[in-house]
N, C-alpha and C positions, 0 to 999 in steps of 0.2 A: 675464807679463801680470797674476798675482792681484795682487803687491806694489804694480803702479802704478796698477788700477785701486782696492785698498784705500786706498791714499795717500791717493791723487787723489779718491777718494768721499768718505773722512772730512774730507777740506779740504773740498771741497763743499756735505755733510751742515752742518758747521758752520758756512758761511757762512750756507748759507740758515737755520738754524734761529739763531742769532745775529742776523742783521740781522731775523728776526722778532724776535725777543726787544727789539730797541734799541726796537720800536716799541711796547711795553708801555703804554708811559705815551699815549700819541694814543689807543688805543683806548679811553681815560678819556674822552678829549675827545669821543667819538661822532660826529654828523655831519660834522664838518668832516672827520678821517682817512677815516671810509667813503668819501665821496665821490676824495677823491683815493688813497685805499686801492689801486687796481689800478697805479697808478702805480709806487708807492712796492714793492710786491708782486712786478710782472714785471722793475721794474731790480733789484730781489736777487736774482731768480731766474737774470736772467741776469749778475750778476756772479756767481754761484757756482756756474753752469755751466758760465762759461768755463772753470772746470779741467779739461773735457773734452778742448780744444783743448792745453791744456801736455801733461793723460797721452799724447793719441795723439803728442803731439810727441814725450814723452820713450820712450815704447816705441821711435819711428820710431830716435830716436838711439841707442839701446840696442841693438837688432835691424838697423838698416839700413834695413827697407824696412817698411811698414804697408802691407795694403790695407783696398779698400775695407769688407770685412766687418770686416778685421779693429778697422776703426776704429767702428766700427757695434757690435761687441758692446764693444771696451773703451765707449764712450760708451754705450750701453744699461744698463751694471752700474754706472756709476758716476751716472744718472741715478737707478737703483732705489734706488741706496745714498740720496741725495741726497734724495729722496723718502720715503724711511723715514724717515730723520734731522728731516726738515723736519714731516712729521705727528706724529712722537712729542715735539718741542719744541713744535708746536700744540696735542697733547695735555696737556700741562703746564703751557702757558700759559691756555690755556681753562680749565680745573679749579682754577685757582689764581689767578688772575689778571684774566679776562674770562668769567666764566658767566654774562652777559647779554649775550654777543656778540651770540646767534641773535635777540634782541631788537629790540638798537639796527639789528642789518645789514637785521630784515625792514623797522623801521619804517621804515629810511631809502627800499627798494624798495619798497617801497605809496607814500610819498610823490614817490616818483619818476613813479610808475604814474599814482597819480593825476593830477601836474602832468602828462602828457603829451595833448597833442591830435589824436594821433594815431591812438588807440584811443576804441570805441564802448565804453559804460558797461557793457555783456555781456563784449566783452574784460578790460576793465580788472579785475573781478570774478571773471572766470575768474583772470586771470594773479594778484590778490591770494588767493585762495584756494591756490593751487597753492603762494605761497612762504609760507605760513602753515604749509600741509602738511608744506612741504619742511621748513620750521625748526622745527618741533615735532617731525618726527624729528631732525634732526640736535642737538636738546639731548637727546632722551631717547635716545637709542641710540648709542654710545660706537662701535662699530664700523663706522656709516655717516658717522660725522663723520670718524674715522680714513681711511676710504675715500675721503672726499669729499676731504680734505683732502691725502690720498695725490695722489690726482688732479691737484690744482693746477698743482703746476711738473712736473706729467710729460711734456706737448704741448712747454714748450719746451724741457726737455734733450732732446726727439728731434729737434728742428730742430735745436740746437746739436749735437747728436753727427752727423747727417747732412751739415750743414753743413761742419763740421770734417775730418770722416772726406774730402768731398770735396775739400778745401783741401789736406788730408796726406798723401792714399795716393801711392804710388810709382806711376809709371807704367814698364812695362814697356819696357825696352830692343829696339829690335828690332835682328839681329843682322846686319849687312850677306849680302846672298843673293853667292853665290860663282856665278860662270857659267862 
């Protein structure tokens, strides 16, 4: 189980931190990428967690049978890995590359805030203070952006390992009752 879920994390790890990486150059361009940013964000998250689906497939072939746990921790470990990988190329990318992220990302959310008509001008001022809050920690403090950032694609490698785990596990033979 360690070998394929290393494999299988480090292909992962690299995808998502890769396909962050290919987007260097849009986070130049500010508004236009923030806005379509979640997009662009959750399809790499989930192509590079589909390597969840091949590990539990190759364990199954390799062992014969997977269950359901056991597809649930290989997918769990290779999520973590996945999520290590992916905030520590954010970290590199941010420091070197976009240290005015927490900038462009609040002004584009206050301008969102504000366009909405949905919200009473006490809302809107609450919710504008809050990510003002949020993004002055998260440029001054290196291990809440790590965290945060950790966070991201970790909801969906646990659908995709749940997911998969239930697509792959072996179901139990039952064995004809003898009378």
């Amino acid at each position: 189980m360690k070998k394929v879920v290393l494999t299988y994390g480090i292909i992962s790890g690299v995808i998502l931190g890769g396909v962050l990486a290919m987007f260097i150059p849009l986070l130049k361009d500010g508004n236009d990428y923030m806005e379509k940013g979640m997009v662009y964000g959750f399809s790499s998250m989930i192509l590079g967690f589909s390597m969840i689906y091949f590990a539990i497939a190759s364990f199954k072939k390799n062992n014969g049978t997977v269950s359901i746990k056991q597809g649930l921790i290989i997918g769990s470990l290779i999520t973590l890995i996945g999520c290590f990988m992916y905030a520590c190329a954010w970290m590199v990318i941010y420091s070197n590359f976009a240290p005015d992220f927490g900038d462009k990302y609040a002004d584009v959310m206050v301008k969102s805030i504000n366009a909405s008509t949905k919200l009473s001008d006490a809302e809107k001022a609450k919710q504008v203070e809050e990510i003002t809050s949020n993004m002055t920690l998260y440029k001054n403090n290196a291990f809440y952006r790590f965290g945060m950032t950790f966070m991201e694609p970790l909801f969906v490698g646990v659908i995709i390992s749940i997911i998969a785990s239930l697509i792959l596990f072996t179901r139990k033979k039952q064995t004809p009752s003898v009378a």
